[in-house]
DSSP file (Angstrom, degrees, kcal/mol; ACC not computed):
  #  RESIDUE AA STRUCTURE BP1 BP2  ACC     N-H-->O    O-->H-N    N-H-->O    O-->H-N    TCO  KAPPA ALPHA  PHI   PSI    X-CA   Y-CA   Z-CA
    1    1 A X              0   0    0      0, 0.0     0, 0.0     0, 0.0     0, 0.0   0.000 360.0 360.0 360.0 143.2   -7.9   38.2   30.4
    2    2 A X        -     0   0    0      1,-0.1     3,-0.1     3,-0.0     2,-0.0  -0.252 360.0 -95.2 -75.4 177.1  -11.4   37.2   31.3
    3    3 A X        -     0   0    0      1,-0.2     2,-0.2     3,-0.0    -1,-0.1  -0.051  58.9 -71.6 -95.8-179.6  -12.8   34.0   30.7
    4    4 A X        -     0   0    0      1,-0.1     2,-0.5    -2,-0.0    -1,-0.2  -0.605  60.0-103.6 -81.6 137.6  -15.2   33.3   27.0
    5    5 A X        -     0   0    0     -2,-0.2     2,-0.1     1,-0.1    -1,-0.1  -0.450  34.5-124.6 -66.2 127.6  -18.5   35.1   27.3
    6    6 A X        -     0   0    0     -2,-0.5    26,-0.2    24,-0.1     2,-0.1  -0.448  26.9-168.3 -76.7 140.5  -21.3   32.7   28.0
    7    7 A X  E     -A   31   0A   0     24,-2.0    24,-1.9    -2,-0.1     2,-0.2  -0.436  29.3 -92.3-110.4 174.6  -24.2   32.6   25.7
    8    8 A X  E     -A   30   0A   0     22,-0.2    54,-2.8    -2,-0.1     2,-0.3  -0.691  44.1-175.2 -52.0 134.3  -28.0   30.8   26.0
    9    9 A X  E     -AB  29  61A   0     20,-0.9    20,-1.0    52,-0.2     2,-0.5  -0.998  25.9-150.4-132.7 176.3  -28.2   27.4   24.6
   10   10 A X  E     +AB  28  60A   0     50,-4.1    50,-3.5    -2,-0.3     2,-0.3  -0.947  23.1 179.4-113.2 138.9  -31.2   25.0   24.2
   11   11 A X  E     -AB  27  59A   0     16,-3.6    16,-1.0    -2,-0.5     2,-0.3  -0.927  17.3-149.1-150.8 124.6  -29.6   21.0   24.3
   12   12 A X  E     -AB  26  58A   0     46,-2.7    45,-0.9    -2,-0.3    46,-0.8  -0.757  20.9-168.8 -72.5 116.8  -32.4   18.0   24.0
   13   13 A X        -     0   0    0     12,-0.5    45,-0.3    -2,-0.3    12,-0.2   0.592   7.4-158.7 -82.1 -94.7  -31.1   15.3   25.9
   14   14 A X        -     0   0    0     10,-0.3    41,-0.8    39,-0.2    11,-0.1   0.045  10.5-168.6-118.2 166.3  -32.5   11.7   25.9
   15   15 A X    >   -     0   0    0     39,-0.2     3,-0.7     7,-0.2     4,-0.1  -0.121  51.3 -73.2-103.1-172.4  -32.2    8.8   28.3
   16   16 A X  G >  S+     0   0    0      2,-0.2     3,-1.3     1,-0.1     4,-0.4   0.591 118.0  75.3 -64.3 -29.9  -32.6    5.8   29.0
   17   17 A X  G > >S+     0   0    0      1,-0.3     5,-2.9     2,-0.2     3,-0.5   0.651  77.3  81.3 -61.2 -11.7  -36.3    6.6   29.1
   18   18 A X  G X 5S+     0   0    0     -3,-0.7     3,-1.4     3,-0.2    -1,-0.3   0.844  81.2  65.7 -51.4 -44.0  -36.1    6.7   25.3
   19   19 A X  G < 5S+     0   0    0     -3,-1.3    -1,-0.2     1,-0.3    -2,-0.2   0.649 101.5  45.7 -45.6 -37.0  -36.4    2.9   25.2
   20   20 A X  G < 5S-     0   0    0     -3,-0.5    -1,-0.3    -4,-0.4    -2,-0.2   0.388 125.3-101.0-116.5  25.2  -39.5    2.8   26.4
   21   21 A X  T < 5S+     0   0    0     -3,-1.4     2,-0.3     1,-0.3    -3,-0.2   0.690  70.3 142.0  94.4  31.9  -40.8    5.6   24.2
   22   22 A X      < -     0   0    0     -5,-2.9    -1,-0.3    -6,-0.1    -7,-0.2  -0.776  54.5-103.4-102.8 152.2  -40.8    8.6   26.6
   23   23 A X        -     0   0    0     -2,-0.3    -9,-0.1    -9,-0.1    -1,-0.1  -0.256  35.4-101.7 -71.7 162.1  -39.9   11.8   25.2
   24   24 A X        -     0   0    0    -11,-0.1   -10,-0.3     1,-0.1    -9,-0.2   0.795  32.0-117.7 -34.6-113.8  -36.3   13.7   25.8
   25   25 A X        -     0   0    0    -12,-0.2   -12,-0.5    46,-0.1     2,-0.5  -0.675  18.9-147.0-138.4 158.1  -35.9   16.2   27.8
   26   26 A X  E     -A   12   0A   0    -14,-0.3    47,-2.4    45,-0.2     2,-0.4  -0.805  14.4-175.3-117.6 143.0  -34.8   20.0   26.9
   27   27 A X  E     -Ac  11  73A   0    -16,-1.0   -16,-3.6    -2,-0.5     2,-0.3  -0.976  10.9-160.8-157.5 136.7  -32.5   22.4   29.1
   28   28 A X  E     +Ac  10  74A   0     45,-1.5    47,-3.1    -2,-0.4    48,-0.4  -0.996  31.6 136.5-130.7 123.8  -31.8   25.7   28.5
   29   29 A X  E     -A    9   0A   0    -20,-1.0   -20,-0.9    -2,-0.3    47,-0.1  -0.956  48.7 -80.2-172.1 148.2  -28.7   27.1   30.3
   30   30 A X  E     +A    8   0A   0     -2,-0.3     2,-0.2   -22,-0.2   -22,-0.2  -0.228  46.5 146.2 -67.5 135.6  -25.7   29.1   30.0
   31   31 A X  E     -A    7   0A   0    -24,-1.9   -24,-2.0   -26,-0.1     3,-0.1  -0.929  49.3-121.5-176.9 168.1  -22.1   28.2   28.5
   32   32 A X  S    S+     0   0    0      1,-0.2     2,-0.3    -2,-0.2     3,-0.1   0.648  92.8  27.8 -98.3  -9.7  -19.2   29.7   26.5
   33   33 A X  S >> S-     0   0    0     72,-0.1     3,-4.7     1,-0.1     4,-0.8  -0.830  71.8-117.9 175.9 164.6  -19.5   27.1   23.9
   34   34 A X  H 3> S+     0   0    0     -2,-0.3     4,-0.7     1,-0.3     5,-0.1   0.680 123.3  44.5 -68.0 -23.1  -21.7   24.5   21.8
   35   35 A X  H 3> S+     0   0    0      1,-0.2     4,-2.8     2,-0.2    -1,-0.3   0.869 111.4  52.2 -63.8 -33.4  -19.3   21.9   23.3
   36   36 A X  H <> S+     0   0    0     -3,-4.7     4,-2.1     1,-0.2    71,-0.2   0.878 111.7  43.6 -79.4 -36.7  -19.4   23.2   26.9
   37   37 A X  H  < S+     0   0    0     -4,-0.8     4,-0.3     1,-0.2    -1,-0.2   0.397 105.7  62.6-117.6  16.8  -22.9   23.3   27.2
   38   38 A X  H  X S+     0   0    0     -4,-0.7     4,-1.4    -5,-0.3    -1,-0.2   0.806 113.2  39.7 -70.0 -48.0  -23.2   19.7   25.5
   39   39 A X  H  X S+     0   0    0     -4,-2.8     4,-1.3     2,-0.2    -2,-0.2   0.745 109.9  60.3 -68.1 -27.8  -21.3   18.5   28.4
   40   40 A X  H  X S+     0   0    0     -4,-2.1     4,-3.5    65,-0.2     5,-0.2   0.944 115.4  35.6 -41.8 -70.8  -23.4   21.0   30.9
   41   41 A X  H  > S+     0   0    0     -4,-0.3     4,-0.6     1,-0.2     5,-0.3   0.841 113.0  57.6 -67.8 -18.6  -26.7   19.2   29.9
   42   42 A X  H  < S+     0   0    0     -4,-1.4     4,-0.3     2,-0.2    -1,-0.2   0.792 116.5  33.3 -96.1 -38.9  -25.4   15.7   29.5
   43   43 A X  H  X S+     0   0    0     -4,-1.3     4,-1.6     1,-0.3    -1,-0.2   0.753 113.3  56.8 -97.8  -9.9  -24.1   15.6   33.1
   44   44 A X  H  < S+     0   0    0     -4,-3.5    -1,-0.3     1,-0.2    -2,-0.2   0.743 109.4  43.1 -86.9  -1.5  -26.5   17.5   34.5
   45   45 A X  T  X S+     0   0    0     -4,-0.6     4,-1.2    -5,-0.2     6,-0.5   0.429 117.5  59.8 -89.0 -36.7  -29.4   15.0   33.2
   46   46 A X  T  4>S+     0   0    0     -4,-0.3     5,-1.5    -5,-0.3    -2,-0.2   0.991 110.6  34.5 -53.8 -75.3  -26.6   12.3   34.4
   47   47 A X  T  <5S+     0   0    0     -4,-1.6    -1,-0.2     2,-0.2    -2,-0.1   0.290 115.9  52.0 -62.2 -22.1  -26.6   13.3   37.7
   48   48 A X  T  45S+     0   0    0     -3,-0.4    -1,-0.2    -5,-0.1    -2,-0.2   0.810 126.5  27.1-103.8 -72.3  -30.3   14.3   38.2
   49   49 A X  T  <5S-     0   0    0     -4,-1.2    -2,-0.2     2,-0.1    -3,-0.1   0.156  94.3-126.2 -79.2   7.3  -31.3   10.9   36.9
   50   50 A X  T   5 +     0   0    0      1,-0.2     2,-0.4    -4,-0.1    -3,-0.2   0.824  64.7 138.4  16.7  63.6  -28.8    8.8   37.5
   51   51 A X      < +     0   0    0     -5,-1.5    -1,-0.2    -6,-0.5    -2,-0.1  -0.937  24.6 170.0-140.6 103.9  -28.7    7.8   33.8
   52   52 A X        +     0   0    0     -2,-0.4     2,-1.1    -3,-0.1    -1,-0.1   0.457  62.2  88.7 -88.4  -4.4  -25.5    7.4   31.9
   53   53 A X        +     0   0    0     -7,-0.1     2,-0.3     2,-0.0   -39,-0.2  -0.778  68.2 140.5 -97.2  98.1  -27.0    5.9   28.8
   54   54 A X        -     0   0    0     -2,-1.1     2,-0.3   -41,-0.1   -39,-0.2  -0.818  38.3-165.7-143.3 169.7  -27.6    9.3   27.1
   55   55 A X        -     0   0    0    -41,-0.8    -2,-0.0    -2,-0.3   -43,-0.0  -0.918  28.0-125.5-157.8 131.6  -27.4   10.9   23.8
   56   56 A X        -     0   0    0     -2,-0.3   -43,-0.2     1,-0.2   -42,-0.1  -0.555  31.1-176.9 -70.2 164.7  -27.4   14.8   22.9
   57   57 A X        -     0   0    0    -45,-0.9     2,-0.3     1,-0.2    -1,-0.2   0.386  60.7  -6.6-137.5 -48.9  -30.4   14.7   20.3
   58   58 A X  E     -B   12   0A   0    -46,-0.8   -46,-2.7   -45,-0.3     2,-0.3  -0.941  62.2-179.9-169.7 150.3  -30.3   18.6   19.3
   59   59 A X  E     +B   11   0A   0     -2,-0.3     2,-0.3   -48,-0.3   -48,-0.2  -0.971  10.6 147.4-134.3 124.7  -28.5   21.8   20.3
   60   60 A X  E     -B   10   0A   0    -50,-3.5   -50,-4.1    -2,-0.3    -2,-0.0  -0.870  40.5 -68.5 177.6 169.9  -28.4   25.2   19.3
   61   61 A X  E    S+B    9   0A   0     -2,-0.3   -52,-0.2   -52,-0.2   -50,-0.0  -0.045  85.4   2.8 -72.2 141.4  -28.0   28.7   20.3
   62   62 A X  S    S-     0   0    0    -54,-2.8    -2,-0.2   -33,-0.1     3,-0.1   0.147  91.9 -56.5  89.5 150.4  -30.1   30.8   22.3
   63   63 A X        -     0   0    0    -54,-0.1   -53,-0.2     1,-0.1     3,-0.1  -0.235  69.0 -67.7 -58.0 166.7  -33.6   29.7   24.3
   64   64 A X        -     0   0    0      1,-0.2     2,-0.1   -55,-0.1    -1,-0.1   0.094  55.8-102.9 -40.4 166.0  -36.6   28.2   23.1
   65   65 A X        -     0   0    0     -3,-0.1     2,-0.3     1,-0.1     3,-0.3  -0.151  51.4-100.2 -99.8 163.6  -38.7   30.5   20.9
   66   66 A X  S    S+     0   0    0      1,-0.2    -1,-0.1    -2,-0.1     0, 0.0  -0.825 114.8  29.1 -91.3 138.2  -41.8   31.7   23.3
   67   67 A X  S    S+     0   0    0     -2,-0.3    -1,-0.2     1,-0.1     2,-0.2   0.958  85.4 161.9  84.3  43.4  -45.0   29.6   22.6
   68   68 A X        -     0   0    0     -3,-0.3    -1,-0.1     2,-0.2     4,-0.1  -0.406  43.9-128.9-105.8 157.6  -42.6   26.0   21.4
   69   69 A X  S    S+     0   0    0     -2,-0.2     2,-0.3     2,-0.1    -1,-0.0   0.189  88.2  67.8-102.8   5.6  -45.0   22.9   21.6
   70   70 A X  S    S-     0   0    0      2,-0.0    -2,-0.2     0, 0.0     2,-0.2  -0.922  88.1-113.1-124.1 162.1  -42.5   20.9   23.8
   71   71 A X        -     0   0    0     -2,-0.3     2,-0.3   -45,-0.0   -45,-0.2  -0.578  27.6-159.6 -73.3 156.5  -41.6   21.8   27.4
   72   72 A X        -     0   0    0     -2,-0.2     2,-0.3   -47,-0.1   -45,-0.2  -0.988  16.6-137.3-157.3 137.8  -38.2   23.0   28.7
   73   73 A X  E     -c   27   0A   0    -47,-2.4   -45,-1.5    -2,-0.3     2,-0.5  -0.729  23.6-146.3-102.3 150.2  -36.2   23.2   32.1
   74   74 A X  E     +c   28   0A   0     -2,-0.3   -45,-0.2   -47,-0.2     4,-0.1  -0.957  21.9 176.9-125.4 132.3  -34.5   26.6   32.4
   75   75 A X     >  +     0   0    0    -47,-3.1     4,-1.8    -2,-0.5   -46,-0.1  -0.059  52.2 102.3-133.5  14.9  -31.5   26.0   34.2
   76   76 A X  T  4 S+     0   0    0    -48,-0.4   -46,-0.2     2,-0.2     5,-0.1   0.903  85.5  43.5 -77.0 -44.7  -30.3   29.9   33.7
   77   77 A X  T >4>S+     0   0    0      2,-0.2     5,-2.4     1,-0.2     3,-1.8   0.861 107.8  64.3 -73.9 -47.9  -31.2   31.0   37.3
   78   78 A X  G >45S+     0   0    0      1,-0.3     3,-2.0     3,-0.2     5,-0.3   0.898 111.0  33.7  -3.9 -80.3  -29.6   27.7   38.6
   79   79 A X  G 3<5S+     0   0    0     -4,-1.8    -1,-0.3     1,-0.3    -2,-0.2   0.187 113.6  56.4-101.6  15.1  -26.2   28.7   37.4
   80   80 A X  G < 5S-     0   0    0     -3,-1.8    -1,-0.3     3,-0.0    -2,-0.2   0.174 111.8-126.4-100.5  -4.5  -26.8   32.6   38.2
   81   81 A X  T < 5S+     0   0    0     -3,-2.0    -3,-0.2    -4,-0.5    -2,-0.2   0.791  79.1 122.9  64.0  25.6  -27.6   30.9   42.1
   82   82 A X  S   <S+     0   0    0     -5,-2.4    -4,-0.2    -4,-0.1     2,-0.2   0.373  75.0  30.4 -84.5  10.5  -31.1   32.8   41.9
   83   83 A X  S    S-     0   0    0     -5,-0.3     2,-0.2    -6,-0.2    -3,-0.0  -0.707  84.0-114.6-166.6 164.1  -32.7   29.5   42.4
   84   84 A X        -     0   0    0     -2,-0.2     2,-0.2     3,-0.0    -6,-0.1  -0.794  36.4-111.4-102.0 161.0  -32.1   25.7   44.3
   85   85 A X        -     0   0    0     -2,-0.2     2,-1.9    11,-0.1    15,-0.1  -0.627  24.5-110.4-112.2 126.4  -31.7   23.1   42.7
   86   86 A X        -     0   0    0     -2,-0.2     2,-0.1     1,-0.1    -1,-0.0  -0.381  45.3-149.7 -76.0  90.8  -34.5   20.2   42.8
   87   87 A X        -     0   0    0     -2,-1.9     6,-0.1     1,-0.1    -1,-0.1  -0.324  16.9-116.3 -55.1 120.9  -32.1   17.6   45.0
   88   88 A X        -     0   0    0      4,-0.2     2,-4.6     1,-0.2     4,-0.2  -0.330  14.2-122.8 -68.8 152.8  -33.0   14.0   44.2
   89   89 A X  S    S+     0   0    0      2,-0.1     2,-0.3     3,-0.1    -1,-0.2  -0.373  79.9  80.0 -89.9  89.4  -34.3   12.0   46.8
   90   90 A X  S >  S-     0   0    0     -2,-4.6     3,-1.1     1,-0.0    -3,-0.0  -0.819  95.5 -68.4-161.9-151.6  -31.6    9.2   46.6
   91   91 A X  T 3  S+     0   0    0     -2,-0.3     4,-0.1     1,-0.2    -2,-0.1   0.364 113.4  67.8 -96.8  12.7  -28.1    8.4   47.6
   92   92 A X  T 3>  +     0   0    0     -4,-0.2     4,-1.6     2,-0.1    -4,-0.2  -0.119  65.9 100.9-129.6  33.1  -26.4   10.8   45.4
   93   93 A X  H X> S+     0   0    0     -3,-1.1     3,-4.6     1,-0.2     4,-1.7   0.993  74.4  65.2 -86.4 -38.7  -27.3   14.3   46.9
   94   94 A X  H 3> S+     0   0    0      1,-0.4     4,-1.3     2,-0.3     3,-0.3   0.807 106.6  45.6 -42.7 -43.8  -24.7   14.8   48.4
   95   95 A X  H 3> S+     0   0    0      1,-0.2     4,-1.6     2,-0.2    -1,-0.4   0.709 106.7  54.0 -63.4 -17.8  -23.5   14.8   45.2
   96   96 A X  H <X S+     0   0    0     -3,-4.6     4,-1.5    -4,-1.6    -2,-0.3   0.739 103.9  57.2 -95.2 -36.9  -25.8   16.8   43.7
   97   97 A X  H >< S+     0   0    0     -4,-1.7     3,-2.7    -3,-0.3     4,-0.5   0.990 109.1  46.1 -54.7 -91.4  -25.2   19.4   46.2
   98   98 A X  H >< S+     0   0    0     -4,-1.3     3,-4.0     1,-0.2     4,-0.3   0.780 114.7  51.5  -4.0 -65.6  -21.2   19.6   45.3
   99   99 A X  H >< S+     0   0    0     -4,-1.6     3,-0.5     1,-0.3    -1,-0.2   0.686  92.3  62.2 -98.9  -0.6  -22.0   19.7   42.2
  100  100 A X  T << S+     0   0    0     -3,-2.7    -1,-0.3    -4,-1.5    -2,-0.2   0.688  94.3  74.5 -78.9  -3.6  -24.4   22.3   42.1
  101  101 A X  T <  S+     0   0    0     -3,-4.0    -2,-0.2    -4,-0.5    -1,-0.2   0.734  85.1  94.1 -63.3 -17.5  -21.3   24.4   43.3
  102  102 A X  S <  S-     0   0    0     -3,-0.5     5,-0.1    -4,-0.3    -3,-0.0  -0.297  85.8-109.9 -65.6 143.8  -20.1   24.2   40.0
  103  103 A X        -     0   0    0      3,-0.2    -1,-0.2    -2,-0.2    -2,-0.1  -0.486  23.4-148.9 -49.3 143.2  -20.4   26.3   37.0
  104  104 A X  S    S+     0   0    0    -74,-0.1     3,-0.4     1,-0.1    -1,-0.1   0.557  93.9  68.7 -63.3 -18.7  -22.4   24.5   34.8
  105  105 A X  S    S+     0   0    0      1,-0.3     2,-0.7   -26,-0.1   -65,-0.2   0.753 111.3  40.3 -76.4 -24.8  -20.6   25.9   31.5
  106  106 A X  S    S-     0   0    0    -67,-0.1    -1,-0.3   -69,-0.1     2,-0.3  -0.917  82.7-177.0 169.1  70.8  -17.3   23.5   32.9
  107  107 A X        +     0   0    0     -2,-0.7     2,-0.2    -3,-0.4    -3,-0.1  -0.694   3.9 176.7 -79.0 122.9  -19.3   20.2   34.2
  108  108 A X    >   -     0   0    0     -2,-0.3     3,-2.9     1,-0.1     4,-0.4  -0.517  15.0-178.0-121.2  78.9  -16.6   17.6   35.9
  109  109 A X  G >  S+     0   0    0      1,-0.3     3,-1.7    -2,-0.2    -1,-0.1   0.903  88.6  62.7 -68.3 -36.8  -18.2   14.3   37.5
  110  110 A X  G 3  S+     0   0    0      1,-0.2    -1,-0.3     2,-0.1    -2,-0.0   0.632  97.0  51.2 -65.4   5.0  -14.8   13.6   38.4
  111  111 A X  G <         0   0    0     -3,-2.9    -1,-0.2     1,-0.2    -2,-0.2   0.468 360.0 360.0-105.7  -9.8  -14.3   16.7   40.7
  112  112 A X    <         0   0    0     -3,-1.7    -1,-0.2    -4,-0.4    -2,-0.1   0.435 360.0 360.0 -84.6 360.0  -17.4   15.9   42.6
């Protein structure tokens, strides 16, 4: 049996950059479900930013609407490999590299 079909979802994250009143950020990216692809955005905003003080803020199925008033990182081509992945310039690409071998839908910081 195959694995669960992965759907679109849009998941808001915020940051530590909330504190000083900057807005969230939004990622839209494939996963088999609302859980998977809480944990998708959460480490991949983690990982990107090296920011563990995080909070999902809002979730839900499917992309942004066309013509939305906030901006949004599309992380669909990412995890289809049509794309590279913007490596940060810091001491954790190498990690960021690993872990862009992963699925996103089935994020593990501890396998990196």
């Amino acid at each position: 049996m195959g694995g669960a079909m992965k759907q679109a979802w849009t998941a808001t994250v915020a940051g530590r950059e909330r504190h000083d009143g900057e807005k969230p950020f939004t990622y839209c990216l494939y996963a088999e479900s609302v859980d998977a692809a809480i944990e998708s955005a959460m480490t991949y905003h983690a990982l990107l930013y090296e920011d563990n003080d995080l909070i999902m803020t809002e979730i839900f199925s499917g992309p942004p609407q066309k013509g939305v008033w906030y901006a949004w990182n599309d992380l669909r081509d990412l995890q289809d490999g049509r794309s590279s992945p913007r490596i940060p310039e810091n001491r954790y690409a190498e990690e960021w590299i690993a872990y862009r071998s992963l699925p996103l839908s089935n994020p593990s910081p501890e396998s990196i």
